[in-house]
Structures are given as structure tokens and as C-alpha cells.
C-alpha positions as CSV (number, residue, x, y, z in Angstrom):
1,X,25.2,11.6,18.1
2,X,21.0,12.7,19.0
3,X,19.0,12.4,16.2
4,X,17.0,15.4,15.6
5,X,13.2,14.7,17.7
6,X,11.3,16.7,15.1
7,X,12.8,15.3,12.1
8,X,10.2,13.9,9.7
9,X,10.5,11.3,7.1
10,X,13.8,10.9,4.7
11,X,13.1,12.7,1.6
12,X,15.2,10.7,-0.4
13,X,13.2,6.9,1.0
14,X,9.8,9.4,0.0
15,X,10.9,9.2,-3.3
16,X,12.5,6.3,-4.1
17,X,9.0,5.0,-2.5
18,X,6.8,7.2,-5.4
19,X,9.3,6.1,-8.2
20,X,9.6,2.5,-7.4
21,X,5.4,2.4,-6.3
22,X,4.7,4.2,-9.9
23,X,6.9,1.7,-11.7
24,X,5.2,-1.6,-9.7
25,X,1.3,0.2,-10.8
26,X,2.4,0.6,-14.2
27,X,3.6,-3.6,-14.9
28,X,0.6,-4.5,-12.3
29,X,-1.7,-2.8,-14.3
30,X,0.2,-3.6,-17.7
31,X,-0.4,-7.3,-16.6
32,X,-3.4,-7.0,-15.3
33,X,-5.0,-5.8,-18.6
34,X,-3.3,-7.7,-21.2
35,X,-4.0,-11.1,-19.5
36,X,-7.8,-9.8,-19.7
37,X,-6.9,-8.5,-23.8
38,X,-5.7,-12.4,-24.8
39,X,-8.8,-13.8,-25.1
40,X,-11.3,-10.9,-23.9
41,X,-12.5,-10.5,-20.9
42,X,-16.0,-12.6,-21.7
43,X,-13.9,-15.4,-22.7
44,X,-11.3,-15.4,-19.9
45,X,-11.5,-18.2,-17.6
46,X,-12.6,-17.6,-13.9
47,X,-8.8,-17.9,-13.0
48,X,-7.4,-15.1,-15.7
49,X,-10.3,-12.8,-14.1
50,X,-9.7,-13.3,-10.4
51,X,-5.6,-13.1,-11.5
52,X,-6.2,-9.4,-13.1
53,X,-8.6,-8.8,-10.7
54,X,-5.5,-9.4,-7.3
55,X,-3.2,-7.5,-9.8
56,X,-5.8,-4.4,-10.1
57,X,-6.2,-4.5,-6.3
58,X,-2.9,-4.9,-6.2
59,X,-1.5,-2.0,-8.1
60,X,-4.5,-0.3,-5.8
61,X,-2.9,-0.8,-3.0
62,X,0.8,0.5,-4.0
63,X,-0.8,3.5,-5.6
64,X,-2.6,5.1,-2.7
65,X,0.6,4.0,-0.3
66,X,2.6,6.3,-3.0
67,X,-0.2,9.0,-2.8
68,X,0.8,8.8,0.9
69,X,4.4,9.4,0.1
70,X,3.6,12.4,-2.2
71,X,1.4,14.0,1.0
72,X,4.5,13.5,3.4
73,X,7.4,14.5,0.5
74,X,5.7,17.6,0.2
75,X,5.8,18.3,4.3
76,X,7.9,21.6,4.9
77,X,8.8,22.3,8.3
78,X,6.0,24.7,8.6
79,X,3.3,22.3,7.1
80,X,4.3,19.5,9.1
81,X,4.1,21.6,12.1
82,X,0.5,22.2,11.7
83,X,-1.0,18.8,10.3
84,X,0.5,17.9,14.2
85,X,-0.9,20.7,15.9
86,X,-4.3,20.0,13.8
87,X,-3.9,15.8,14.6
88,X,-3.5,16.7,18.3
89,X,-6.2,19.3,18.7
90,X,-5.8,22.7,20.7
91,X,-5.7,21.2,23.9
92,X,-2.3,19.2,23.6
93,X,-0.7,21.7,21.2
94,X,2.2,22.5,23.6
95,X,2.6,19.0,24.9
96,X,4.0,18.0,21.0
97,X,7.3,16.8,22.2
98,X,8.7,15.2,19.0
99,X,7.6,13.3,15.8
100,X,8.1,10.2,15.0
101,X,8.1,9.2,10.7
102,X,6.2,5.5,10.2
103,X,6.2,3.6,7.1
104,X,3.9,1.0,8.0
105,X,1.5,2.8,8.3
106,X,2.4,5.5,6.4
107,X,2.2,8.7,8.3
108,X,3.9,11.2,10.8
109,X,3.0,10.4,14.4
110,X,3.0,13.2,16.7
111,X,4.0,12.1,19.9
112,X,2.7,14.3,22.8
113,X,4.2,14.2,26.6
114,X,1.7,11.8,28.0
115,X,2.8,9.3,25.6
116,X,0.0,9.3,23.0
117,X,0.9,9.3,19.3
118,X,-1.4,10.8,16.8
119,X,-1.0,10.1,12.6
120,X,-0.7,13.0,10.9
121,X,0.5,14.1,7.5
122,X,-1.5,11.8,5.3
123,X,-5.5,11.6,4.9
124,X,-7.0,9.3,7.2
125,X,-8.4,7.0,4.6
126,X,-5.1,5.8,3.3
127,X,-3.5,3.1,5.6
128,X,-7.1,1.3,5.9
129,X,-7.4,1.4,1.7
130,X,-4.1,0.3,1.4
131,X,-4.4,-2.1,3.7
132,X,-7.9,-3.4,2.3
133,X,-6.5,-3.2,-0.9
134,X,-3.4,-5.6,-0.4
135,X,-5.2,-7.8,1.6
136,X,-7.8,-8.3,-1.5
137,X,-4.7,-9.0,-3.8
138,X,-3.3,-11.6,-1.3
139,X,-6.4,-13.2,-1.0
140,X,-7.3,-13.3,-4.5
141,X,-3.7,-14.0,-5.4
142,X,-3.4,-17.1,-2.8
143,X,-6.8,-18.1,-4.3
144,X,-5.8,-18.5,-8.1
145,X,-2.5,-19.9,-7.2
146,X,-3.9,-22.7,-5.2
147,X,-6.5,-23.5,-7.9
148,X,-4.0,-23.3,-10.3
149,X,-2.3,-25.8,-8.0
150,X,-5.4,-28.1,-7.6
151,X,-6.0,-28.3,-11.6
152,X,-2.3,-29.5,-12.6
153,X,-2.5,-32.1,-10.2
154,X,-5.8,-32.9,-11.1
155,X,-5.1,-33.8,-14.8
156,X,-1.6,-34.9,-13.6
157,X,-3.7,-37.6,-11.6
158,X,-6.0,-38.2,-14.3
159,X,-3.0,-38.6,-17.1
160,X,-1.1,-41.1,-15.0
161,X,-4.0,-43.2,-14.5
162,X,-4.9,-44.0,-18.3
163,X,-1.3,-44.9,-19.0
């Protein structure tokens, strides 16, 4: 059975994608803010700041991939047809010979007859915030989690050698 060439993205993945993405922002940023609200945020550790901090990038990061999701969900035939016809420019209009629905990135590539694929269907800004985003939250995440590491074994060290 041929898949249809001009079919765009799975509804139903669109929206479990916005569903799922708003409930993961919601606990990051619930996190996020009530591990600065224990002891304030001028009396937070370095650790507890760069921690909120990864899980505000974080929930960043998952929120403008979900603004993605709502630009394709809301892609009608008609709409879809013209982001491509806009991605491609008036020269390569006619050559659109089918589309092919990405996740990662998030976008509709329209694939043209000489084998070039242009994103289309979400603003151009997303993928590279997302992508800056995430790799803040990783980094800052990794960061705290090693130093977390480093200071249990520290005091492990230092409490087995006075005994």
C-alpha cells in the first residue's frame, strides 16, 4: 500500500506532542520554582540555582518544540500548500513533488524534484531555540549532577578518614 506523498504530519502524534510538552513545562517549571521558594532564591546554594536554572531552560526548550506542534496541527491542506510554495520560492513552485513531516527538527520539508528539501510550516527560529535551549539544560543539568557527585564523595572521603 503507497503512502500518500503529500501527507503531512499525524494529527493525532501533533497532539499528543502539545499535551504531553504542556504537562512536562508545567512539573519543570513547578520544580523549577519551588526548589528556588525553599530557602529563597538569595539564600539558595549555587547548585539549587544552576538546578532551576537547567529546569527553566529546560521547560524552554519543550515549550517552543510544542509551539512548533501547534503551527503544524493547525496546517489544512490549503495552508500547508502555501507555507511550501512560500519555503521554495516562485521559481521551484512546480517542481514540489512531495512532503516529507520531520520531528526532529520539527517542521514539514518540502522536497522539490532536484532533490532539495526546504522546512516549512514552523517559524524559522524554533529548531535552533529549541535546540539552544536543551542543550543549556543538558549542560547545566550534567554540571549540577557531577558537582553533586564530587561533594558526597568529598565528605564521604573526609568522614571515613576521622573514624
Amino acid at each position: 500500500m503507497a503512502t500518500d506523498p503529500y501527507a503531512g504530519h499525524s494529527t493525532l502524534a501533533l497532539v499528543l506532542i502539545i499535551f504531553v510538552g504542556l504537562l512536562v513545562v508545567g512539573i519543570l517549571g513547578v520544580y523549577a520554582c519551588t526548589a528556588l521558594a525553599r530557602n529563597g532564591i538569595r539564600h539558595s546554594g549555587t547548585l539549587v540555582l544552576l538546578r532551576s536554572l537547567a529546569a527553566f531552560a529546560a521547560a524552554g526548550a519543550v515549550s517552543s518544540y510544542v509551539w512548533g506542534a501547534i503551527h503544524l496541527v493547525t496546517l489544512d491542506e490549503t495552508r500547508r500548500d502555501l507555507a511550501c510554495k512560500k519555503a521554495v520560492g516562485p521559481a521551484h513552485v512546480m517542481e514540489i513533488d512531495s512532503y516529507r513531516p520531520t520531528y526532529i527538527p520539527l517542521g514539514l520539508g518540502c522536497h522539490v524534484g532536484n532533490g532539495t528539501t526546504y522546512l516549512a510550516g514552523v517559524p524559522g527560529y524554533l529548531n535552533p531555540v529549541a535546540a539552544g535551549l536543551a542543550l543549556t539544560a543538558v549542560v547545566l543539568g550534567g554540571f549540577t549532577a557531577l558537582e553533586s557527585e564530587r561533594r558526597v564523595t568529598k565528605e564521604f572521603k573526609r568522614e571515613t578518614r576521622h573514624q
